[in-house]
BADREN-210474 format. One record per residue (C-alpha): x, y, z; residue in one letter. Coordinates in steps of 0.5 Angstrom, whole numbers, plus 500, padded with zeros to 3 digits. Last residue first. Example, Ala and Ser with C-alpha at 12.3 -4.5 7.8 and 13.67 -1.06 7.14 Angstrom:
2
527498514S;525491516A;
//
This chain:
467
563623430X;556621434X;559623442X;561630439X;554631435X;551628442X;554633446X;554639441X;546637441X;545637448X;549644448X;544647444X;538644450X;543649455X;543655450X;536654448X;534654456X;538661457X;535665451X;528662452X;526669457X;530674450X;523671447X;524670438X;524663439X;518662442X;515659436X;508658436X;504654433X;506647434X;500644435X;502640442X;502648444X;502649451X;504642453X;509642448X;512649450X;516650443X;523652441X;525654434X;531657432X;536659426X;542661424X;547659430X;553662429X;558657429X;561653435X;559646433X;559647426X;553649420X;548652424X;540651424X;537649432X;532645433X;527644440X;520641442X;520641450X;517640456X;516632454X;523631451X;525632443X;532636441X;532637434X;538638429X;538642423X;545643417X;541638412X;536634416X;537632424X;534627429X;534627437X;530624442X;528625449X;527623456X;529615456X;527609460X;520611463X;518605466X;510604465X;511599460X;514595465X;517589461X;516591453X;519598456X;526594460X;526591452X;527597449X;534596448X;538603446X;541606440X;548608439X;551602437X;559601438X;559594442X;556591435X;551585438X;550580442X;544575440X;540573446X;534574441X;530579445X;536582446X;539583439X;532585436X;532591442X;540593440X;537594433X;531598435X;533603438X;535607433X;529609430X;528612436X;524612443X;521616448X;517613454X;511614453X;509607453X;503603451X;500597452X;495591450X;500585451X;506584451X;511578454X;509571451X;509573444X;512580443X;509584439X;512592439X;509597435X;512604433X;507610430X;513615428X;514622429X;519627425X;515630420X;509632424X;513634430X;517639426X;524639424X;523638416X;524634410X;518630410X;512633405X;507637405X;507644409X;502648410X;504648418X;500642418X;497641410X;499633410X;505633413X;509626413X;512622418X;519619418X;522611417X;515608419X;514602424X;511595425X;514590430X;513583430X;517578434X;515571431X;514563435X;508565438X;505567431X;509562426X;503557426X;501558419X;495561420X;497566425X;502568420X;498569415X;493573419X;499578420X;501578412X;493578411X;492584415X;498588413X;496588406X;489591409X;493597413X;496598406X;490600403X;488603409X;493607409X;492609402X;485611402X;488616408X;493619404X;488620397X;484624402X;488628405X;491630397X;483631395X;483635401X;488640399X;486639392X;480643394X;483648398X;488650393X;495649395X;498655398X;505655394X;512654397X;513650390X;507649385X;502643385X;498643379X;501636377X;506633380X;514635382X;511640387X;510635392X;517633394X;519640395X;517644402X;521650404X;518653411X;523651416X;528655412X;523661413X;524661420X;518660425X;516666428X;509667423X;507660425X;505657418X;498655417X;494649418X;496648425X;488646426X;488640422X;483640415X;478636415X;475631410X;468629412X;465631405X;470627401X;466621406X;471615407X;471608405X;470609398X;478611397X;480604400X;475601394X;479605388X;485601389X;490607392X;495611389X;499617393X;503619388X;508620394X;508615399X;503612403X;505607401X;512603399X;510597404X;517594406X;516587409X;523585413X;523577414X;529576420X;528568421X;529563424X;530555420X;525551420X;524551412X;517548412X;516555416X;520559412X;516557405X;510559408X;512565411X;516566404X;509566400X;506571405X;512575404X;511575396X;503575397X;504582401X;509586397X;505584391X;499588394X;503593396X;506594389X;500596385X;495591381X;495586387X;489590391X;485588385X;484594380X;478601379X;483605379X;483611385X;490615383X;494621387X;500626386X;497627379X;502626372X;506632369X;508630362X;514626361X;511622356X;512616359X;509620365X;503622361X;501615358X;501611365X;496617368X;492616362X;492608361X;489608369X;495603373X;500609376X;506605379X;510611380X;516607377X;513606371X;511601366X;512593369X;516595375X;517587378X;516588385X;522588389X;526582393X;533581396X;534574399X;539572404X;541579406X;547581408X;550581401X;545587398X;548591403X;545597399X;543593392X;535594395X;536602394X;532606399X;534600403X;527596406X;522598400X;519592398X;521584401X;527583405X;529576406X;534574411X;535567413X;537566420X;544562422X;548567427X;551570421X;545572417X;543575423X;548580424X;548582416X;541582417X;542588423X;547590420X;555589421X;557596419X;564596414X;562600408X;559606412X;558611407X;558607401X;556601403X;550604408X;546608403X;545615402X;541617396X;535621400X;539625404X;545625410X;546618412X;553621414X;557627412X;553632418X;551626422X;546619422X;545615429X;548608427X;544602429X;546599422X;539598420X;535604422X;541609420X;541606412X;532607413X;533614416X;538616411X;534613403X;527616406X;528622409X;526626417X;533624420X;533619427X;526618427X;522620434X;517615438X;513618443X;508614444X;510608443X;505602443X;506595447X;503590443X;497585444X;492590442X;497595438X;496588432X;489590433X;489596431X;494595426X;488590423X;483595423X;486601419X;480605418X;482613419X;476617423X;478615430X;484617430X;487615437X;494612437X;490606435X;486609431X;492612426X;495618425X;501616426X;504618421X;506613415X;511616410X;513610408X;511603412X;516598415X;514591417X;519587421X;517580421X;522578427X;523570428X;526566435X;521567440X;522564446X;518558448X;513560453X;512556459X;507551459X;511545457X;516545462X;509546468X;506541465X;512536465X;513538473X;506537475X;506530471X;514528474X;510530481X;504526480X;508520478X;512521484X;506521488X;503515486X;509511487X;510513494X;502511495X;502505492X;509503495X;505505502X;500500500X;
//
């Protein structure tokens, strides 16, 4: 009987102690890594009710959400170059629109280069690099959508004929076509593709998805444009220039290469809403191939397994300060959405600890235990996907041309000069929790002489430190 009992209990013991092994969560081992041009978070999860993008919201229930995420350089070509080295971009490096990292900092170990060494596939499908040769070597496949007729991706025959032409072409399109038609929807079959593939394969893997909209020409299937009512469009707030803002703030180009768009000048208020309207028809394109991506990856079992971050490389202004483009040092430009999923770890959260673009390196090193580079300059995240509400970081900084900005929760800063130690060209200072909008530039006040000088020197500090 007491052989029984002993017996009995060994045997529950064992039973216990296998339940509780395997009911802890595996760690994950693959990132899908989904970036999207020139998206703003103005989304619902950031509180835009009136942009339909379900499946990023639903992705933002079991993620942590930052809410004061900043890029590190408002253009498409040097932010994404500074995103995958880890490295903060200065006066000569990842400078503009053409930089690219084999060019400009040939011996950086990036982010796919570092995986691929440490067994990972790599794929990056779409836009990732600005130019998909950049450090094409550290990436185990590198795939674009087939540019059948032109690079804008116009489908009407109108709009196709006048750029072969080199006529002036729309800043938008609605066709009536599949969401297959345009690069996006091919982007999305071509990584649910490898999802399948990865899968069978077994291997971990680093899977980059880079959605090309909502960037300029804003062009859309015609039923994403459906979903809103032109009548409910509205314009910001901010929609004029602050008067004490300085005029090199003011210039905007992007833009102004389409039809009926004329550099620094108001555009017409009727186009003006087409414009807004185009921008949200595609992001809600885009929120749609980022649904069947996702709902791929819960299908095909990868889910629990896979590390999912979605991002922007910059913002974009849609008429705020009568601005639209990037390229700028004002919030509109400069912030971007950043959601982390970490199964097993995050849930429905949001931190308002600030985060950068180069940050993001060294938090995929740590949730995978793989050591990085010593010298990256970003910081893990991962004490924020632990304890959301820890406070880790206090400001960001970004740059453009000869502009750098200092961003923490007073104070939104920038400041134009060519050198440490030079005079200082222009400035911007605003309160931001007397004017979020930015509206008001304070600049002009002798009472902000001192606080300016003090955050200039933040920005030495942090140019010398990013020699």
């Amino acid at each position: 009987m007491k052989y029984k009992f002993f017996k009995t209990i060994i045997f529950l013991s064992l039973f216990v102690f296998f339940q509780d092994l395997s009911s802890q969560k595996k760690k994950p081992k693959n990132v899908l890594f989904i970036i999207v041009d020139d998206l703003r978070p103005e989304l619902p999860n950031y509180g835009k009710k009136h942009i339909i993008a379900p499946n990023i919201e639903e992705l933002s229930k079991s993620s942590v959400q930052f809410n004061n995420a900043f890029c590190n350089i408002p253009v498409c070509g040097a932010s994404r170059a500074s995103l995958l080295t880890g490295f903060r971009p200065n006066k000569t490096r990842f400078v503009n629109y053409f930089s690219r990292i084999d060019e400009e900092m040939p011996d950086a170990l990036t982010i796919s280069g570092l995986l691929k060494d440490n067994g990972y596939t790599t794929i990056s499908n779409g836009k990732v690099s600005h130019n998909s040769a950049d450090m094409k070597h550290t990436w185990s496949e590198v795939w674009d959508p087939p540019q059948e007729v032109t690079w804008r991706n116009y489908k009407l025959e109108e709009n196709i004929e006048s750029e072969k032409s080199k006529k002036e072409v729309p800043a938008y399109e609605a066709a009536p076509v599949d969401d297959d038609a345009y690069f996006d929807g091919q982007i999305a079959t071509k990584t649910i593709s490898d999802l399948i593939k990865l899968r069978d394969d077994g291997k971990p893997f680093l899977l980059f998805s880079g959605f090309v909209k909502p960037h300029l020409p804003f062009n859309a299937p015609k039923k994403y444009w459906d979903l809103y009512d032109p009548d409910e469009i509205k314009f910001p707030i901010n929609k004029d220039f602050p008067s004490t803002a300085p005029k090199r703030a003011q210039t905007w180009y992007e833009m102004t290469a389409y039809k009926d768009i004329i550099k620094n000048v108001d555009v017409k208020e009727k186009l003006a809403k087409k414009l807004i309207h185009a921008y949200y028809a595609c992001v809600s394109y885009i929120d749609a191939q980022i649904g069947r991506v996702l709902t791929a990856l819960d299908e095909l079992g990868l889910a629990e397994d896979t590390i999912v971050i979605l991002t922007s490389d910059h913002g974009f202004s849609l008429s705020e300060h009568n601005r639209w483009s990037k390229h700028s040092l004002f919030k509109t430009e400069l912030q971007v959405p950043l959601m982390i999923k970490v199964p097993g770890l995050t849930k429905s959260s949001q931190s308002d600890s600030f985060a950068e673009l180069v940050d993001l390196y060294p938090t995929i090193c740590e949730l995978l235990n793989i050591k990085g580079p010593k010298n990256l300059q970003g910081n893990s995240l991962v004490s924020n996907l632990n304890d959301p509400n820890k406070i880790t970081k206090t400001f960001a900084f970004s740059r453009y041309i000869n502009g750098d900005a200092y961003m923490s929760n007073n104070f939104f800063y920038s400041e134009w000069k060519y050198n440490i130690g030079d005079k200082i060209l222009d400035r911007m200072i605003y309160e931001n929790h007397l004017d979020p909008l930015q509206m008001n530039n304070l600049s002009h006040l002798e009472s902000y002489n001192v606080l300016m000088d003090s955050l200039g020197k933040k920005i030495d500090n942090q140019i010398i430190d990013n020699r």
